[in-house]
C-alpha positions as CSV (number, residue, x, y, z in Angstrom):
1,X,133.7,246.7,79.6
2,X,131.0,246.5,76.6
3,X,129.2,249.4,78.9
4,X,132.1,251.4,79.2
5,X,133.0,251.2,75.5
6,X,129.6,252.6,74.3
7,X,129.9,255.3,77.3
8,X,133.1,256.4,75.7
9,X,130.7,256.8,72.1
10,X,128.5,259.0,73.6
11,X,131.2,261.2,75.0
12,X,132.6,261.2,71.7
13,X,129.6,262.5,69.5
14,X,128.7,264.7,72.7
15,X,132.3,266.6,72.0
16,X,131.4,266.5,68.3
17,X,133.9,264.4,67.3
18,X,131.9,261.8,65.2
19,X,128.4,263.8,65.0
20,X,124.8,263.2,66.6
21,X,123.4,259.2,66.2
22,X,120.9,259.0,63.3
23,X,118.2,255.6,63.9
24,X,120.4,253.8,61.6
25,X,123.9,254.3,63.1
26,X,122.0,253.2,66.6
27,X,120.7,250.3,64.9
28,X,124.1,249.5,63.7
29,X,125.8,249.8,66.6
30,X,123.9,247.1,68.2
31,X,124.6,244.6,65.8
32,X,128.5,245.6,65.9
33,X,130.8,243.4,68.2
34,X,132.9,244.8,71.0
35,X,136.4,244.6,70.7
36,X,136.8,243.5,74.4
37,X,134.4,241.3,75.4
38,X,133.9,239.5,71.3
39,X,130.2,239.6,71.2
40,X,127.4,242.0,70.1
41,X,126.6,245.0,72.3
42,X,122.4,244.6,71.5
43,X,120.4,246.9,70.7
44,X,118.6,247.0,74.3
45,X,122.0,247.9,75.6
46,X,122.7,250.4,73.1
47,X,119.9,252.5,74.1
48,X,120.5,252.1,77.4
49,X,123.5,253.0,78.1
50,X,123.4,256.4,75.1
51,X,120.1,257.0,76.6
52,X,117.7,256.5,74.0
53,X,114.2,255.2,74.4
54,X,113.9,252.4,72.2
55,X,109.7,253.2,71.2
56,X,111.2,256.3,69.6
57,X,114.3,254.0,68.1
58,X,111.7,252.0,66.7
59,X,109.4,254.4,65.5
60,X,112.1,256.4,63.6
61,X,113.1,252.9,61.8
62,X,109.8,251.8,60.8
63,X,109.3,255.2,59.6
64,X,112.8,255.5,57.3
65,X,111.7,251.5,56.0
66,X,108.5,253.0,55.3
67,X,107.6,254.0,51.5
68,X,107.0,257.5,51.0
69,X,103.5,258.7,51.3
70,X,101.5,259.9,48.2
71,X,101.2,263.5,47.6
72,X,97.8,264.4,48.1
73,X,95.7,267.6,48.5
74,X,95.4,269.1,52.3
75,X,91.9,269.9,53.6
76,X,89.1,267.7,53.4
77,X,88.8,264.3,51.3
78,X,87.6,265.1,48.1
79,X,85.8,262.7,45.6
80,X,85.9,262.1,41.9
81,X,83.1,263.0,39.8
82,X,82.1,259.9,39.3
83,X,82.2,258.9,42.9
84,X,80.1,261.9,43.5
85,X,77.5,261.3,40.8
86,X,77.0,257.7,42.6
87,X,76.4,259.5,46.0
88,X,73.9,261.5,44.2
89,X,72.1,258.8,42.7
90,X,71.7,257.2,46.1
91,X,70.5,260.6,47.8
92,X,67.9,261.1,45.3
93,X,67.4,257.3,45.6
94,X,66.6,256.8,49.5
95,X,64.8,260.1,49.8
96,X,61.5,260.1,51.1
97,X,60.5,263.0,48.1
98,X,60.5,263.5,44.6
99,X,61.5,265.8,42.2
100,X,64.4,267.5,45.2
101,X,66.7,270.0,43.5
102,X,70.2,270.3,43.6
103,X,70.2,271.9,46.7
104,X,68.5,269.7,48.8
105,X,70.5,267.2,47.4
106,X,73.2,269.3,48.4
107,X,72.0,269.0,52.0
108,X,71.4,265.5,52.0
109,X,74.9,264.5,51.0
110,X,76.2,267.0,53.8
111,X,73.6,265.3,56.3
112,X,75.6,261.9,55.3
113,X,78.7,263.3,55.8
114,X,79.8,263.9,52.6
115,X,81.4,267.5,52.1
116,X,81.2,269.3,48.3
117,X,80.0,272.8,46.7
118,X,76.4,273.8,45.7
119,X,77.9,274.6,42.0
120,X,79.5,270.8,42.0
121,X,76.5,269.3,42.6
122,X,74.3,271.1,40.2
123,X,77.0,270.5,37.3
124,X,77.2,266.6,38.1
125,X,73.1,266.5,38.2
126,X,73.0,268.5,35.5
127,X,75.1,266.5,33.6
128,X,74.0,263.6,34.6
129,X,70.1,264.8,33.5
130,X,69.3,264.3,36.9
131,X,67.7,267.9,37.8
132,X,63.8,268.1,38.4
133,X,62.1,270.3,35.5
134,X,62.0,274.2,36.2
135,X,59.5,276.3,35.2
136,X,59.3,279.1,32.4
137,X,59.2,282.6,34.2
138,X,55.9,284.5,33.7
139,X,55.6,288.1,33.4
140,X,55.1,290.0,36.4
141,X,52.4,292.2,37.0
142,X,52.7,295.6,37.0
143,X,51.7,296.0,41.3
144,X,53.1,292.6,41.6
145,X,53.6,291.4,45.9
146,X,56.2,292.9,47.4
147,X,56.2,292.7,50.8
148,X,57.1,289.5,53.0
149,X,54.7,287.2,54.6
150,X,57.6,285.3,56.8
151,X,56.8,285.7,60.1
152,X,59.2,285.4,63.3
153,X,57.3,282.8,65.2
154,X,55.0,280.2,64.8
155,X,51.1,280.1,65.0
156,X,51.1,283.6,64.1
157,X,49.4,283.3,60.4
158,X,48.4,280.5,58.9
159,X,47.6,279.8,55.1
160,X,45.0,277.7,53.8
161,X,43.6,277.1,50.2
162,X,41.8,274.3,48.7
163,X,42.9,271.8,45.7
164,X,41.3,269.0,44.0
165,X,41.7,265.3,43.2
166,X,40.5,262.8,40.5
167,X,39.4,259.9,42.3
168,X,38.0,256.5,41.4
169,X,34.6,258.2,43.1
170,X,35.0,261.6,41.5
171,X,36.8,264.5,42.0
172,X,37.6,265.0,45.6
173,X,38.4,268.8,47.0
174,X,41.6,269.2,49.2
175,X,41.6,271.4,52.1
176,X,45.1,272.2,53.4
177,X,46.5,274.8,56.3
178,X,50.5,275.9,56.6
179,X,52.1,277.5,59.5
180,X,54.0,280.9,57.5
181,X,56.8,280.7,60.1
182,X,58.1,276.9,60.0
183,X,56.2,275.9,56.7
184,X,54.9,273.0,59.1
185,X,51.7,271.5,57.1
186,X,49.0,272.2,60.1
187,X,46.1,270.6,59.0
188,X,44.6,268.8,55.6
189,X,41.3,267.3,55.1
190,X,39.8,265.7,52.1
191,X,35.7,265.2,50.5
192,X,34.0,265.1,47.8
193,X,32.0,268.3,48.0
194,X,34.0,271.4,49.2
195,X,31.6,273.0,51.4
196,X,32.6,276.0,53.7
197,X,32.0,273.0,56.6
198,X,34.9,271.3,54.6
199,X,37.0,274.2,54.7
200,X,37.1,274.6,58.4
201,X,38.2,270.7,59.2
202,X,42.3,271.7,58.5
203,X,41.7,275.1,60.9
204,X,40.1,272.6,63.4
205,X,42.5,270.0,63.1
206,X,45.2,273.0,63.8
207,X,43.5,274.4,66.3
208,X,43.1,271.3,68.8
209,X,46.9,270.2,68.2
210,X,48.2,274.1,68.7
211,X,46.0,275.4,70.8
212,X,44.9,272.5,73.4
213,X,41.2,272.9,72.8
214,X,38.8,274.1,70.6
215,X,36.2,277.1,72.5
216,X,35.6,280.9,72.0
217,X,38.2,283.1,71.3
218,X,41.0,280.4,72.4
219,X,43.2,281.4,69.2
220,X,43.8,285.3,69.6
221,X,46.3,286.4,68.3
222,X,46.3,284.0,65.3
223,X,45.8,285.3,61.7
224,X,44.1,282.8,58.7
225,X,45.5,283.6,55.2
226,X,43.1,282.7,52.4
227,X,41.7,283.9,48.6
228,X,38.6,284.9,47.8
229,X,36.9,281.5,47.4
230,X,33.5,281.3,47.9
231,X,34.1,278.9,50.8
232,X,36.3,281.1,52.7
233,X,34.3,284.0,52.3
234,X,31.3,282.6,53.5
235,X,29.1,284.0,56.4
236,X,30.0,280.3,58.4
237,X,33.7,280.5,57.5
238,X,33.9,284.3,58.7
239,X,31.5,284.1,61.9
240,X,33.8,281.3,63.0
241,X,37.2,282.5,62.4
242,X,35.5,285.7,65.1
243,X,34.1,283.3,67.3
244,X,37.7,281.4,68.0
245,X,39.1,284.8,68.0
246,X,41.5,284.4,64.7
247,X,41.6,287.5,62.5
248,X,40.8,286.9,58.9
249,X,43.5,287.9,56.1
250,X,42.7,288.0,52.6
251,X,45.3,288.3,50.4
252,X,45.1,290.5,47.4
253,X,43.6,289.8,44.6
254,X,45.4,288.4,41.3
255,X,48.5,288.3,44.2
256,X,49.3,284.6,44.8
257,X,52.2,285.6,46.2
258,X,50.1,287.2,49.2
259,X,48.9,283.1,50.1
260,X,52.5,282.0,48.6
261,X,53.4,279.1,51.7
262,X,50.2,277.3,51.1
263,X,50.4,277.6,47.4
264,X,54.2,276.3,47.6
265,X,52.6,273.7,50.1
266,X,50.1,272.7,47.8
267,X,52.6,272.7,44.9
268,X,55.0,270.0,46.6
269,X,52.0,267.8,47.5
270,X,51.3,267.3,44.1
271,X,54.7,266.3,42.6
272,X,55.4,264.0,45.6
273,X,51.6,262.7,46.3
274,X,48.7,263.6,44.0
275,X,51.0,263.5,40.8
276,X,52.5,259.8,41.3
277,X,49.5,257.5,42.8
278,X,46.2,256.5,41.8
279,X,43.0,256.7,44.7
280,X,40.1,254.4,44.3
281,X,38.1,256.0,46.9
282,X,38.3,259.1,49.2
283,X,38.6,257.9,51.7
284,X,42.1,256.1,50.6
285,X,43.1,259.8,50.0
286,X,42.4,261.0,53.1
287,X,44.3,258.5,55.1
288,X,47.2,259.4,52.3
289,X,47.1,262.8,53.2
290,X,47.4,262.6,56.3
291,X,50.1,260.3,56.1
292,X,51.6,263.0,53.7
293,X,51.7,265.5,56.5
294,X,53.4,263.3,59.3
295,X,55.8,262.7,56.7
296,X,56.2,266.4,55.4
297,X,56.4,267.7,59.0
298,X,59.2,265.2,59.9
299,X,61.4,265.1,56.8
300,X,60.7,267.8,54.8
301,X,63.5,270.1,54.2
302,X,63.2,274.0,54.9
303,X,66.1,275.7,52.9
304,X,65.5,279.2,54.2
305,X,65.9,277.5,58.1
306,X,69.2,276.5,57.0
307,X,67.7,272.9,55.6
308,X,65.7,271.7,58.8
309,X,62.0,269.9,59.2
310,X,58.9,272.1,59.7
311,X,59.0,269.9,63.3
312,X,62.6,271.1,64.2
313,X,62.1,274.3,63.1
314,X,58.5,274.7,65.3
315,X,60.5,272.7,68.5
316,X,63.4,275.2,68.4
317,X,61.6,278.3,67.8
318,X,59.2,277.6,70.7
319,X,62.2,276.8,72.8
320,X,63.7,280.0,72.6
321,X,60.8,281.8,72.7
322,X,60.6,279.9,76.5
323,X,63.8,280.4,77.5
324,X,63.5,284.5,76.7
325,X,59.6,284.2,78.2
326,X,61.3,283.0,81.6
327,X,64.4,284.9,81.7
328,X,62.0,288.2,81.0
């Protein structure tokens, strides 16, 4: 009888007569009594006999009972500025370098998962007085570089200048070599005088980790950027740059621009290394240097390779150049 009484509803609002059940006319409807058998129908046989599932009977309750939900903006979660500045702090905090600029900030916070605008984070550090020092533009020179010394691959020119040290033995000379192509720091040797023998020990250093082994003409192909020091113009320097096969570049002269990855190179191991510790012996700088360069080459950000490590960048580049060697 109950059954045939809640049969009789649905025929009813299937006609139209009393219109379609809502989740709380359902609802009340189980907890109403029936008029021939004097007890509740339930709310399990409600649903089963109008053919409702009860999950979505459920469902559509909690969700009437439920509060409404806060208006918020669509798209990704956004952050105060304040919440912001604090993910800043910590990005320039638990970097590895000093001195980063508001894009590599930028890149960090995206590396971290946390999504923003170039322009927001430059205000906030700005702001904040957290930006790095800039420079004052100098006045160009009249022929001033302007051609590009970017190249396509790796190991097809490499830089290399020389730099100095105060030391607690005396100044100390800084030999460093950098890959044009993934700005990957390739070699870096320090001593206290900065012979033309000196000079070589970043080429060497490149040339046995690049190149396998270090014999006659095994780099061809390979081009050595350098100034006009009296080192790298040397007889020595010259006869073996021919004798490994590597032609030698020069670049023009009162044009730092022409050497401009080693010079940029040179530039950020100051701020993060030579500028912020104190080296009792040469030695000690050595080992720091070359602990620089692991570091560099593994962390180091490359904005113009979309903010990857001289590593990556090397690793990636090599691979394709395999994969269109083999399919060729």
């Amino acid at each position: 009888m109950m059954g045939n009484e809640l049969l009789e509803q649905r025929a009813k609002r299937a006609e139209g007569d009393l219109g379609p059940f809502v989740a709380a006319g359902v609802e009340a409807l189980g907890r109403s009594s029936s008029a021939s058998a004097g007890r509740t129908y339930g709310l399990e046989r409600v649903c089963r006999y109008l053919d409702i599932p009860r999950s979505s009977l459920y469902w559509r309750l909690a969700r009437e009972s439920a509060p409404p939900p806060a208006a918020q903006k669509r798209g990704p979660k956004t952050y105060s500025d304040e919440e912001l500045t604090n993910y800043i702090r910590q990005a320039i905090a638990t970097s590895p370098f000093l001195g980063e600029g508001y894009r590599k900030v930028w890149a960090r916070l995206r590396l971290g998962q946390i999504r923003t605008s170039k322009r927001r984070v430059n205000r906030l550090m700005r702001e904040a007085a957290l930006l790095s020092p800039s420079r004052v533009p100098w006045a160009q020179p009249e022929q001033a570089h302007a051609g590009t010394i970017i190249t396509a691959a790796p190991d097809q020119i490499w830089g290399t200048d020389a730099s100095s040290c105060l030391t607690g033995e005396g100044m100390a000379t800084i030999f460093v070599a950098v890959d044009h192509c993934s700005s990957e720091c390739i070699g870096v040797h320090a001593s206290r005088p900065g012979t033309r023998f000196e000079a070589l020990e970043p080429l060497r250093q490149g040339i046995h980790e690049h190149f396998g082994s270090y014999a006659e003409q095994v780099a061809i192909g390979l081009a050595v950027r350098h100034d006009h020091g009296s080192q790298f113009m040397s007889d020595y320097y010259q006869d073996e740059l021919r004798f490994l096969g590597i032609e030698s570049s020069p670049a023009f002269v009162r044009q730092p621009e022409g050497n401009g990855c080693v010079e940029h190179f040179i530039r950020v191991l100051k701020e993060q290394l030579l500028w912020t510790r104190w080296f009792e012996t040469i030695e000690d700088l050595r080992l720091a240097l070359l602990a620089f360069q692991e570091r560099y080459n593994r962390k180091w950000l490359v904005e113009r390779h979309g903010h990857r490590t001289p590593r990556d960048i090397r690793a990636e580049l090599i691979r394709d150049w395999q994969r269109e060697y083999n399919c060729a």
